[in-house]
C-alpha positions as CSV (number, residue, x, y, z in Angstrom):
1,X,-63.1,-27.9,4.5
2,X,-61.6,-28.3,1.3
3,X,-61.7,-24.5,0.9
4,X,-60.4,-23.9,4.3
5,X,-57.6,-26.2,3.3
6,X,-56.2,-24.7,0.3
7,X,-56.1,-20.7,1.9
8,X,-54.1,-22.5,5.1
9,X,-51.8,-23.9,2.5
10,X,-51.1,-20.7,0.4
11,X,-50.5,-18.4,3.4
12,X,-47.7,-20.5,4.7
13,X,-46.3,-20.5,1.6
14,X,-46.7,-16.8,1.3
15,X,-45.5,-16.9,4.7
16,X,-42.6,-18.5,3.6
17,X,-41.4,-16.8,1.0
18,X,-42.0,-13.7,2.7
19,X,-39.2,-15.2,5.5
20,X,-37.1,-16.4,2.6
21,X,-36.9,-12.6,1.0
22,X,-36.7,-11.1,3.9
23,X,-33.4,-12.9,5.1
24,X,-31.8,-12.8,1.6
25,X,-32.1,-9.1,1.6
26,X,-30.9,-8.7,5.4
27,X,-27.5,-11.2,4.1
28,X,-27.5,-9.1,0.9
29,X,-27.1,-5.5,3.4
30,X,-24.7,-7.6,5.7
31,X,-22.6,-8.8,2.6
32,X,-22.2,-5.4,1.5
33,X,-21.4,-3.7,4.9
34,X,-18.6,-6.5,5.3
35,X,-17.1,-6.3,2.0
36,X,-16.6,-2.8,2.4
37,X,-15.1,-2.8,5.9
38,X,-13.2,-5.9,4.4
39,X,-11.4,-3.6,1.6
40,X,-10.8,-0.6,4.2
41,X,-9.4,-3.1,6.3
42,X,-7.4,-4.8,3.3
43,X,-5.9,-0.9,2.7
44,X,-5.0,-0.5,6.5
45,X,-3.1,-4.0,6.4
46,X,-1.2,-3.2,3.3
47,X,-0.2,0.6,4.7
48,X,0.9,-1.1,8.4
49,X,3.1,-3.6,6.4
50,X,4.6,-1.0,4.4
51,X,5.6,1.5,7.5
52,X,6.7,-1.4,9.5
53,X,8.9,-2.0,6.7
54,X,10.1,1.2,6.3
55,X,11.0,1.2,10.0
56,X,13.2,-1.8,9.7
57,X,14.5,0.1,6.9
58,X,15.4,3.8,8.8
59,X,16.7,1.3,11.5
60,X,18.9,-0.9,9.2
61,X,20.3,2.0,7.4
62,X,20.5,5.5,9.3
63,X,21.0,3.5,13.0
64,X,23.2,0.8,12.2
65,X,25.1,2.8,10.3
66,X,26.2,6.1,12.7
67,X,29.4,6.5,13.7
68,X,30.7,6.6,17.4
69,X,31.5,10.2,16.5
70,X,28.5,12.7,17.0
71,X,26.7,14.2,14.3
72,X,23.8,15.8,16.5
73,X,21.6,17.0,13.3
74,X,22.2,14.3,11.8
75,X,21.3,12.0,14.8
76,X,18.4,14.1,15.8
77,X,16.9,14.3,12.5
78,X,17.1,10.2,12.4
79,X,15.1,10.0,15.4
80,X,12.8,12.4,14.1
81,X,12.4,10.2,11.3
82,X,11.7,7.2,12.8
83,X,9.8,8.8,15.4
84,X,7.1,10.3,12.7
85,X,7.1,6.7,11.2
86,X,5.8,5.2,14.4
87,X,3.4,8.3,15.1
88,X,2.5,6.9,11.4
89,X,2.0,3.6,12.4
90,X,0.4,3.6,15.6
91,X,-2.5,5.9,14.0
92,X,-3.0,3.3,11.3
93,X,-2.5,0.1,13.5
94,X,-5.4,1.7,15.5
95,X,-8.0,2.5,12.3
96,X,-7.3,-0.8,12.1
97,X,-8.3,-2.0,15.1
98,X,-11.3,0.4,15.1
99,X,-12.3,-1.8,12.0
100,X,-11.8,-5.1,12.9
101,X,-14.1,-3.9,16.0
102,X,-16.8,-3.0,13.2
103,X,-16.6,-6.4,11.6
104,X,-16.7,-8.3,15.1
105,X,-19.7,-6.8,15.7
106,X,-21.3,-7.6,12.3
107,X,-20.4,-11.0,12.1
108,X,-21.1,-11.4,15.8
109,X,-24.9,-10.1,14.8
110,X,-24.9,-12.8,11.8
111,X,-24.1,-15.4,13.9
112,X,-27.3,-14.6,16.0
113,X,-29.4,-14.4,12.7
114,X,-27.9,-17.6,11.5
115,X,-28.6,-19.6,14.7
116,X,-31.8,-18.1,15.1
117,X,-32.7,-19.4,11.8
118,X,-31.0,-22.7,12.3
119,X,-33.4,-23.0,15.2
120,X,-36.2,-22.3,13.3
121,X,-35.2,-24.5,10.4
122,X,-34.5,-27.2,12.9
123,X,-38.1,-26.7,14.3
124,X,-39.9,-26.9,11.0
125,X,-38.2,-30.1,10.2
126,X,-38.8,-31.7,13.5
127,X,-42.8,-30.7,12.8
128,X,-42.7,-32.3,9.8
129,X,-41.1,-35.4,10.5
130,X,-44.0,-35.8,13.5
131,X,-46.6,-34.8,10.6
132,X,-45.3,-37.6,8.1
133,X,-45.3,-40.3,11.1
134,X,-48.9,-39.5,11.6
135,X,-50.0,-39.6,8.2
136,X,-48.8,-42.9,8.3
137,X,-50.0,-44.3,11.1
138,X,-53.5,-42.7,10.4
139,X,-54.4,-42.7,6.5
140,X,-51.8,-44.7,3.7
141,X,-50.6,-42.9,1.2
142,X,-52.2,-44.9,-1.1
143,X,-55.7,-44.6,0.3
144,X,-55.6,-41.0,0.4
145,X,-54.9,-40.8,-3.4
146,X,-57.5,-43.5,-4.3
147,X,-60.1,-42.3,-2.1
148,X,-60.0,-39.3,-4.8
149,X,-63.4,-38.0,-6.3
150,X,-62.1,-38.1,-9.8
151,X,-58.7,-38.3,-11.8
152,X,-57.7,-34.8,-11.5
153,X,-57.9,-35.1,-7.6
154,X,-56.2,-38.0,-7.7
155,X,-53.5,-36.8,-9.7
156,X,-52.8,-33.3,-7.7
157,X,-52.3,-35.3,-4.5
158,X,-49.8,-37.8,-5.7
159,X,-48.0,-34.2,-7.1
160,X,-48.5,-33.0,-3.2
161,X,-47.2,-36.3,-1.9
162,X,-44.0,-35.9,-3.7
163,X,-43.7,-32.1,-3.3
164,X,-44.1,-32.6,0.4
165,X,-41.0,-35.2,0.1
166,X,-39.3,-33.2,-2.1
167,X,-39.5,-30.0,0.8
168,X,-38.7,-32.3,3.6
169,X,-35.5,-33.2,1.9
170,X,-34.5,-29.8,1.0
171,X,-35.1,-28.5,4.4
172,X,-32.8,-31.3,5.7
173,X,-30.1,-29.9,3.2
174,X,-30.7,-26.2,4.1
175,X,-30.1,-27.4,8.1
176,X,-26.5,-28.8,6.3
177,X,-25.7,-25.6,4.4
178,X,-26.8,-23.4,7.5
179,X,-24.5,-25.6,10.4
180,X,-21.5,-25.4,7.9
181,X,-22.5,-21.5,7.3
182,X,-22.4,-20.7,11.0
183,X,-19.3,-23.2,11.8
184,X,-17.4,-21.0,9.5
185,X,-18.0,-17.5,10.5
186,X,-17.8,-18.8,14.0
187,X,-14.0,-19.9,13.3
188,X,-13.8,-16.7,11.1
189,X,-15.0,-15.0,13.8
190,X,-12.1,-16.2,16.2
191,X,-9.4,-15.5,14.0
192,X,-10.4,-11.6,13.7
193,X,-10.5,-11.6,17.5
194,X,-6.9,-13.5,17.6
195,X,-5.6,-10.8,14.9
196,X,-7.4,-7.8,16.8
197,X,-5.3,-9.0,19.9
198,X,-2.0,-9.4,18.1
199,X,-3.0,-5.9,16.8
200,X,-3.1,-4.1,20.5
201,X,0.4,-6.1,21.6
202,X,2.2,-4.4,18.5
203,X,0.3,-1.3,19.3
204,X,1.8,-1.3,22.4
205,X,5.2,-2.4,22.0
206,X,5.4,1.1,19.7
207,X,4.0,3.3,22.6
208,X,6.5,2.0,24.6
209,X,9.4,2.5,22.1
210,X,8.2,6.0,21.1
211,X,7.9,7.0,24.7
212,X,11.6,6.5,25.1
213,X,12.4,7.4,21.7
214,X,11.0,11.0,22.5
215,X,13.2,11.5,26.0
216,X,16.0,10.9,23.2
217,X,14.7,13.4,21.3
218,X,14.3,16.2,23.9
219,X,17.8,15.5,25.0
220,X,19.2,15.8,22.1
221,X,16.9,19.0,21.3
222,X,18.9,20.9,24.4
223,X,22.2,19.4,22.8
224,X,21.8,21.0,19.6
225,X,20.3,24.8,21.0
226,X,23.5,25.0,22.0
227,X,25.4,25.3,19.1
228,X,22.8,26.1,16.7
229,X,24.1,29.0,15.2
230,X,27.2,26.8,14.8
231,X,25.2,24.2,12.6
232,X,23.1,27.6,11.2
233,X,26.2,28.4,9.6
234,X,26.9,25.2,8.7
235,X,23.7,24.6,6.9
236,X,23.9,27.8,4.9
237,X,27.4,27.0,3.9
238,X,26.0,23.2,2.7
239,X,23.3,25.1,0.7
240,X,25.8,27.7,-1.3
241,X,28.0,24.7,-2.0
242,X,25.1,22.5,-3.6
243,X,23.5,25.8,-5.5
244,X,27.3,26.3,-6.9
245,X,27.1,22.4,-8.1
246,X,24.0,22.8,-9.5
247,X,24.8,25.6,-11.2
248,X,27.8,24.1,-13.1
249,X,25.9,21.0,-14.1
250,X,22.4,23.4,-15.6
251,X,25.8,25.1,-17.9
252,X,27.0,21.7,-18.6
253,X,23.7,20.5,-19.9
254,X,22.8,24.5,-21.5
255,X,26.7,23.7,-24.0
256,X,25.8,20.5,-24.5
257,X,22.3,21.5,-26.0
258,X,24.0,24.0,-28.3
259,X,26.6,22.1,-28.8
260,X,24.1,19.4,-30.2
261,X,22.0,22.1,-32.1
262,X,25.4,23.2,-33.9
263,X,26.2,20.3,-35.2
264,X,22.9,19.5,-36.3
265,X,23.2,21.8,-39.6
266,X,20.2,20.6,-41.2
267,X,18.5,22.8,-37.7
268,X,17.7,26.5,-38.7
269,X,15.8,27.3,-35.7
270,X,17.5,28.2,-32.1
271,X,15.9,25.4,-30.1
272,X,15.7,25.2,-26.3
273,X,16.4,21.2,-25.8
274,X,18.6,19.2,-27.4
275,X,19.0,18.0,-31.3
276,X,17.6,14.8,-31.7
277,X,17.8,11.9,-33.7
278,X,14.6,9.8,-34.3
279,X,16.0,7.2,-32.3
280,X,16.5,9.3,-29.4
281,X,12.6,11.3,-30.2
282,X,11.3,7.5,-29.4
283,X,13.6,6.8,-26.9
284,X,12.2,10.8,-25.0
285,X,8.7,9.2,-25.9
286,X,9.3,6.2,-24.1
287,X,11.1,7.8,-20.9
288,X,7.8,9.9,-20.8
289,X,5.0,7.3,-20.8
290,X,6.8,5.9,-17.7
291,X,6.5,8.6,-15.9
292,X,5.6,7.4,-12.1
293,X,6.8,4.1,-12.8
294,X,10.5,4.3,-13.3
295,X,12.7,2.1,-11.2
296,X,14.5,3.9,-7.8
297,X,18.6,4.7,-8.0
298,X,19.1,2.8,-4.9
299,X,18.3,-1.0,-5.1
300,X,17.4,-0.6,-1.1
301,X,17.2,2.8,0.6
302,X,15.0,5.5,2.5
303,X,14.1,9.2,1.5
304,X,16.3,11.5,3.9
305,X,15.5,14.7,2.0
306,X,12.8,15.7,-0.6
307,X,12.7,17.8,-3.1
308,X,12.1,21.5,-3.3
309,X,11.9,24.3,-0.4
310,X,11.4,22.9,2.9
311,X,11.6,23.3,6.6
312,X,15.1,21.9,8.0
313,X,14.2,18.7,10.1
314,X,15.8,19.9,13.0
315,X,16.3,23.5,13.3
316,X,12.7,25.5,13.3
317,X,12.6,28.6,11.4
318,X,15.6,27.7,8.9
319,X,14.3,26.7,5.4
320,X,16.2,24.5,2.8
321,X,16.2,24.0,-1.0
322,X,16.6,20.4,-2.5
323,X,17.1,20.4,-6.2
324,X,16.6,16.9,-5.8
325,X,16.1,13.7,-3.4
326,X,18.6,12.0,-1.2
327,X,18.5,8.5,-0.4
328,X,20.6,6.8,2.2
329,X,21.4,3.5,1.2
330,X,23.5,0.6,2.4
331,X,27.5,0.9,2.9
332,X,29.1,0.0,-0.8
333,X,25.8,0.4,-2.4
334,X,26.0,1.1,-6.0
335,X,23.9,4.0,-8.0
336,X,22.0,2.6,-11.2
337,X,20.5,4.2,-14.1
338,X,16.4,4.4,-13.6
339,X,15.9,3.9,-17.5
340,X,18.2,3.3,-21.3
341,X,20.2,6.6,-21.9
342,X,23.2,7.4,-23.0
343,X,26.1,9.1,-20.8
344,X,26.2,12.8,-21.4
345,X,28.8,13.7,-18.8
346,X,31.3,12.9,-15.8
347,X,31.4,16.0,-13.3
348,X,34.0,15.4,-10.9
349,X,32.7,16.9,-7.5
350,X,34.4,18.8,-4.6
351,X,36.2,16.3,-2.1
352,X,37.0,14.1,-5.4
353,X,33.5,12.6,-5.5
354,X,31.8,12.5,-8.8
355,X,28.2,13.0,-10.8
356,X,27.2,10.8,-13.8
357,X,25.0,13.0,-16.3
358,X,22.7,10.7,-18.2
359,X,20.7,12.0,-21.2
360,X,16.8,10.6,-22.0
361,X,16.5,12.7,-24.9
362,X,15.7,15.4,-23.4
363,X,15.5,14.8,-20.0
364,X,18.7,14.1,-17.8
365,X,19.0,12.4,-15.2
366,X,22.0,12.9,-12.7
367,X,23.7,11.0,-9.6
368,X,26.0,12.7,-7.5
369,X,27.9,12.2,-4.4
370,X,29.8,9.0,-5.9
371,X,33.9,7.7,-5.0
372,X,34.1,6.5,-8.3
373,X,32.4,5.4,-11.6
374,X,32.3,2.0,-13.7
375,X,30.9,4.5,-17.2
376,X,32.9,6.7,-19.7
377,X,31.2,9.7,-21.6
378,X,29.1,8.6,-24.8
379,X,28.6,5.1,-23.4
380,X,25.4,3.7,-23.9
381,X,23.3,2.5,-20.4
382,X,20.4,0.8,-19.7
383,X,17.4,0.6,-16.9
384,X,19.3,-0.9,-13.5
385,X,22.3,-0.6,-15.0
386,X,25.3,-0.1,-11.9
387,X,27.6,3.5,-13.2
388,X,29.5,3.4,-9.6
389,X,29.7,3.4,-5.9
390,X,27.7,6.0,-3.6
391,X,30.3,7.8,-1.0
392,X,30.1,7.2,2.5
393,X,30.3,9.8,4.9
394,X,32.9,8.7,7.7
395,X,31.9,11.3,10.3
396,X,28.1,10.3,10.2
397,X,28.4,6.6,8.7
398,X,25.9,7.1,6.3
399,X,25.9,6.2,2.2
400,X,23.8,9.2,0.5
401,X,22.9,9.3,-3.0
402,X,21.7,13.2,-4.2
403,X,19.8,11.9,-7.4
404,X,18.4,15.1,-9.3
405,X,16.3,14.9,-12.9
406,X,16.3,17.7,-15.6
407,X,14.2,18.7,-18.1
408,X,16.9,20.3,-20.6
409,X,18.0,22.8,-17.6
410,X,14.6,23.1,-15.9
411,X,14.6,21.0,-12.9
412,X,11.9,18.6,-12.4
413,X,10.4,16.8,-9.5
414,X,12.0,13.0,-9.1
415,X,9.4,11.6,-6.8
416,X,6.7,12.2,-9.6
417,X,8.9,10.1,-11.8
418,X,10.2,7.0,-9.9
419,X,8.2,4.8,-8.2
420,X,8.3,4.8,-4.1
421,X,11.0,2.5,-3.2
């Protein structure tokens, strides 16, 4: 009996461990799982905020701003805009969604597991609360250590005794842990549902907006066929007129590099880039290690034009070169300096609007399209710094900064320099 006793004992407690290992190892894969979704999830959030952002943003400053005068392009390529920003966000509001649905139905399957092994835990405990009563009632405690055959006996069942107490008590504190476990996820669980819901209303909403927003856009489609060859004309005439600007300011830059070279008499050698001082070598160094991270020339604005050849917004088959990027901005907005440099040059522009030249060593960075200018040439700037108020178009209403960045005269991409605004 005794025999029989002991191998009863130690396969429940293989038993048990087995149970144990097993559900730390199913929590372990379910952890895992979640915390990935979780992340992709966390990515999702952070990209909705930021479009929905940028939406209040096209709508602040390219719709609030147009004039009661019609600009068709430029009204056409607004709604373009903002119509690709909600395509944007409705694809990610619904990877979204798609996830939260993953994670509902992985906690959902927890909370089975966990109440399953509440139950279970619950059952144990309720067995071995009958089991204590009736070793009471049957044998004392006492008697069943000193009815012992020797010392050794006697002393493993008082350790069994108080093992047995021990386990009792920390299944009582398991059943604890597990209830507040399972009242947790179970609130968690209701949350995710209430955010997946506030998900699809916003979902919708957008459908609905972009539904209408796209009759806008055919209409104004058919409005513009009409006179494209009008704003053809127009466009190529734009294009000429920024090549001839940008062609005066890579001269302006080209005499003042030999200008700087000639009076630099200690230099022998015909260099490409400008003379510099060590001051200015560190301060080129600098400008250069924060590449990507350099502040925006707008305080608040949205990219209406990129840089480099590109299809027109609005008119298919016509392609356009940027030697920059454009930002519309708010009315009176102010251009600023995106890092310390010192003021190379004041080109005055056609219409009487104006470009500030600012030299980073070598680099030079330029904003055009201002009314007027708060800096003189050879004065000394620094990162944020306000040089003058961007020009407001009266026939379309909208403030655009052209901000352009050179390498000596090679022109260099500005989006791979300052940091998304």
């Amino acid at each position: 009996m005794r025999f029989s006793f002991r191998m009863n004992k130690g396969k429940k407690q293989l038993f048990k461990i087995w149970r144990g290992v097993s559900y730390f190892l199913f929590f372990i894969f379910l952890f895992i799982s979640f915390t990935t979704s979780a992340q992709s999830r966390q990515e999702l959030e952070k990209e909705r905020i930021k479009i929905q952002k940028e939406i209040k943003k096209i709508n602040t400053l390219l719709f609030k701003s147009q004039t009661k005068e019609k600009n068709l392009l430029s009204d056409l390529s607004d709604l373009n805009m903002r119509i690709n920003a909600r395509t944007k966000l409705i694809k990610t509001i619904n990877l979204e969604t798609k996830q939260l649905d993953k994670e509902i139905t992985e906690n959902e399957k927890e909370v089975a597991l966990l109440q399953k092994r509440l139950k279970a835990l619950k059952k144990d405990y309720a067995n071995m609360v009958v089991q204590s009563y009736k070793s009471k009632t049957k044998q004392n405690r006492l008697m069943f250590v000193l009815s012992s055959d020797d010392f050794l006996q006697a002393y493993k069942r008082i350790q069994y005794i108080k093992q047995y107490a021990d386990y009792r008590a920390k299944q009582g504190e398991e059943i604890k842990i597990e209830t507040i476990k399972l009242q947790n996820l179970n609130d968690y669980l209701k949350e995710t549902k209430a955010e997946k819901e506030t998900l699809l209303a916003i979902n919708e909403l957008e459908k609905k907006s972009i539904h209408s927003e796209k009759i806008s856009q055919e209409s104004l489609v058919k409005s513009v066929k009409k006179k494209e060859k009008k704003y053809i004309s127009q466009i190529k005439q734009k294009q000429k007129s920024e090549k001839a600007i940008d062609k005066k300011i890579k001269k302006l830059i080209a005499d003042a590099i030999a200008k700087s070279n000639k009076e630099n008499k200690s230099k022998n050698v015909k260099s490409s880039g400008f003379a510099l001082t060590p001051d200015a070598k560190l301060l080129e160094k600098d400008f250069v290690s924060n590449k990507g991270k350099l502040p925006s020339p707008v305080n608040r604005g949205v990219v209406v034009r990129r840089f480099g050849k590109q299809a027109h917004p609005t008119l298919r088959g016509i392609t356009i070169e940027s030697n920059g990027v454009f930002y519309a901005t708010e009315k009176n907005a102010n251009a600023r300096v995106i890092f310390n440099g010192k003021v190379l040059a004041i080109q005055v522009l056609p219409g009487k609007k104006k470009a500030v030249l600012i030299q980073h060593g070598n680099y030079i960075s330029v904003y055009k399209n201002l009314d007027n200018v708060t800096v003189k040439k050879g004065d000394l700037v620094t990162t944020k710094q306000e040089i003058g108020k961007i020009h407001t178009d009266k026939t379309t209403g909208k403030t655009i900064l052209a901000f352009v960045l050179f390498k000596e005269v090679t022109r260099q991409n500005p989006e791979e320099w300052v940091y998304k605004i």
